[in-house]
N, C-alpha and C positions, 0 to 999 in steps of 0.2 A: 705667228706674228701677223697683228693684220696692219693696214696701211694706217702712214694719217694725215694723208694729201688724199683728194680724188682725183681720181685719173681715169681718163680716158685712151686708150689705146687703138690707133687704126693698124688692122690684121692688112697687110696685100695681099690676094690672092689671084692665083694663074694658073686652071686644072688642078688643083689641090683637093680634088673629091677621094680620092683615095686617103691621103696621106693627112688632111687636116684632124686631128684629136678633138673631136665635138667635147668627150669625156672630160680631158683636161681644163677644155676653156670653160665648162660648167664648174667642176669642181672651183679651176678662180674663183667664178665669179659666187661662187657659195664661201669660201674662203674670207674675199674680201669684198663685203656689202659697198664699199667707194670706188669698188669698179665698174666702167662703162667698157661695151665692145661697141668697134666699128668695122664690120666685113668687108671689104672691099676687094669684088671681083673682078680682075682686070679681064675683062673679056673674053673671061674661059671660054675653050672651047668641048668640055665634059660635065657634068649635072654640079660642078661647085657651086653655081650661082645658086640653083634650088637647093641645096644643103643647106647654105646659109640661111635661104628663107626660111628652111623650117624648122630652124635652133633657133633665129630669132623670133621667131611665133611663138616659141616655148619660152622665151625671156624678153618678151614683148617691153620691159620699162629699161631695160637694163643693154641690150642688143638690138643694132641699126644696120639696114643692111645698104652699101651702095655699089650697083653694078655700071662699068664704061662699058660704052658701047664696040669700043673694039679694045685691042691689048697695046696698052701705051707704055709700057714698062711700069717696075717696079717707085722710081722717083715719083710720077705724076701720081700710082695708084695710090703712093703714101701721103704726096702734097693733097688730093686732091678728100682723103679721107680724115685728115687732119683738119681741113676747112670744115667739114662739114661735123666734125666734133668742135670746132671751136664756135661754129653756130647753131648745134644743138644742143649744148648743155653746158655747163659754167664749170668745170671740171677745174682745178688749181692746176693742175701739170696734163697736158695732153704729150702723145706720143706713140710710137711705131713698135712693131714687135715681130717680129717673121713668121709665117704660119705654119713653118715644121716644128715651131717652138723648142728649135733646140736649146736656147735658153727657155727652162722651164719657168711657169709663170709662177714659180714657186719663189722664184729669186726676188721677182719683185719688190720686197719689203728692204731689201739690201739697198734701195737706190735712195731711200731716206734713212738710211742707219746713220747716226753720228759718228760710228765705227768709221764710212764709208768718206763722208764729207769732214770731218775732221772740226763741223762748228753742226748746232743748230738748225743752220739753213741748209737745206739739201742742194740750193745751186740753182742756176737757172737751162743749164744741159747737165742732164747725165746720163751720160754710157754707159752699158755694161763692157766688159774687161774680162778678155779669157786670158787668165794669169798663169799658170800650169804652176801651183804653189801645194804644200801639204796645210789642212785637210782636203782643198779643192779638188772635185772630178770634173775636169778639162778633157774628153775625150776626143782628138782632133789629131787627122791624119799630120804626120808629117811634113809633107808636102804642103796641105793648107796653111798650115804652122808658119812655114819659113816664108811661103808666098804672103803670107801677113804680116810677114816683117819688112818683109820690102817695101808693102803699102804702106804701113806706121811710118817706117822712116823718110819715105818720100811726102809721105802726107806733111811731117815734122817740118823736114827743110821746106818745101810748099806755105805752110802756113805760119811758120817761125810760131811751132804750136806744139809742144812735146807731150801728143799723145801715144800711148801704149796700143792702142786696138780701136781704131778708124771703122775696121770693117764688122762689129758684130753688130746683130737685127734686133738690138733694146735700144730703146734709146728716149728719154722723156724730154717733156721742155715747160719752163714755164710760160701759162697760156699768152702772156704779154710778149715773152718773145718769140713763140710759135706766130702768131698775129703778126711778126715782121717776117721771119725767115722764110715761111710755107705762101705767103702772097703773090709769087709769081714763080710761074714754071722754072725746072731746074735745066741746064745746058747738058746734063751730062746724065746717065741712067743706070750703067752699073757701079760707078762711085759718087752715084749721090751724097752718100753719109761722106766724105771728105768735102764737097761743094756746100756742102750745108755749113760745116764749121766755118767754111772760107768765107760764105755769107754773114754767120755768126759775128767775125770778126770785123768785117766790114761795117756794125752797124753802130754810132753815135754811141761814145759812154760818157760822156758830158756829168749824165745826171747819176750816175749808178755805174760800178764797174760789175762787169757782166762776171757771172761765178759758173766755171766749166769743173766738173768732178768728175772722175771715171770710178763707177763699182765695180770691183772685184767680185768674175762670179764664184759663189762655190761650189756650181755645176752647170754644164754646159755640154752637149753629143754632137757631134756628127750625123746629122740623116742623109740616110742614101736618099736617090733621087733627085740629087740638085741641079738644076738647069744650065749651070756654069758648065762653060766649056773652054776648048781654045781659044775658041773667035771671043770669046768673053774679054777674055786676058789682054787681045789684043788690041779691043776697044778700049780698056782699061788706060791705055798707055794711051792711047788719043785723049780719052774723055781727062787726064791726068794736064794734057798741051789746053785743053779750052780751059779746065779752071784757071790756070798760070796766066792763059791770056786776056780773060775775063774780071780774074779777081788780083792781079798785081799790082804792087801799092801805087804805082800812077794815076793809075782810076779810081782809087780812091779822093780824089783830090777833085 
């Protein structure tokens, strides 16, 4: 199934020289001729940054590389990689993707299915969705399981927004509302993706009611290696108090 939106996707990356699938992201982009890549090395400190360069020398039209100069988190490397796809190329849907690709870029096509979206229109966000349903292969520890059930529901009551899966690393936009959301730095860094919806919400529907849809993926792993730790969790719960205090509907006004 190939695409029938172009899309552009900024990768984060952070010492990913081992674990990045050069393999995989070739295959996409043979798969599907309307994808763009956006590397973005957040100021690895091991040979990522050159890996990047030398995949995208081999997919010089199609593959963009941009490196920060020190490691500013995951938010910034996603905002700041999404600017720079929305100023290089005209893509209809731009968007983020994790770069242990546990959602395989194979799911891709799922995020414009009418299966998915339920009209025509695929939406103006949409997430991928780890559903643990049959045929689905949802491979995910336990424990991340339930700890992303506390995030969803707290995200839900937060944003009076009943989503199912806040935290997984798909996630598209279309490029006019990328062009409001991604404009200026995010307050918070390991749950960016919940601030983003919060911003989402915040923005003028006067002229258009904004279309949010979550794809159900039908595969999805677990990679070791993940950077999250305690102190993650516990930042979590602060970065959880600035969006409440940033984006509660008084300030909207």
């Amino acid at each position: 199934m190939t695409l029938i939106k172009t899309v552009t996707l900024a990768i984060p990356c952070y010492n990913e020289a081992r674990r990045l699938n050069f393999g995989s992201l070739a295959k996409a982009l043979e798969d599907h001729p309307e994808l763009c890549l956006i590397l973005v090395d957040d100021g690895s400190t091991d040979k990522t940054a050159e890996k990047n360069e030398l995949f995208a020398q081999q997919n010089p039209k199609r593959v963009r590389c941009l490196s920060l100069a020190r490691n500013s988190g995951k938010a910034e490397a996603v905002r700041q990689g999404i600017l720079m796809a929305l100023h290089n190329t005209d893509s209809d849907y731009v968007g983020y993707w994790d770069a242990d690709l546990a959602t395989p870029l194979s799911q891709l096509p799922l995020f414009f299915s009418s299966e998915t979206s339920g009209s025509k229109d695929p939406g103006d966000l949409i997430m991928g969705s780890r559903i643990q349903r049959l045929p689905a292969k949802i491979q995910r520890s336990s424990f991340r399981h339930y700890l992303g059930r506390v995030f969803a529901t707290a995200a839900s009551l937060l944003l009076d927004l009943p989503v199912y899966d806040t935290q997984c690393g798909a996630k598209l936009f279309r490029r006019e509302l990328a062009e409001k959301i991604f404009r200026d730095p995010f307050v918070t860094s390991w749950i960016f993706d919940v601030e983003l919806l919060a911003r989402t919400k915040k923005i003028p529907t006067s002229e258009k009611k904004l279309i949010f849809h979550e794809a159900p993926l039908l595969e999805w792993r677990e990679i070791g290696g993940s950077k999250l730790g305690l102190n993650s969790y516990i930042t979590a719960i602060f970065d959880f108090m600035k969006i409440w205090i940033r984006y509660q509907p008084r300030r909207l006004r």
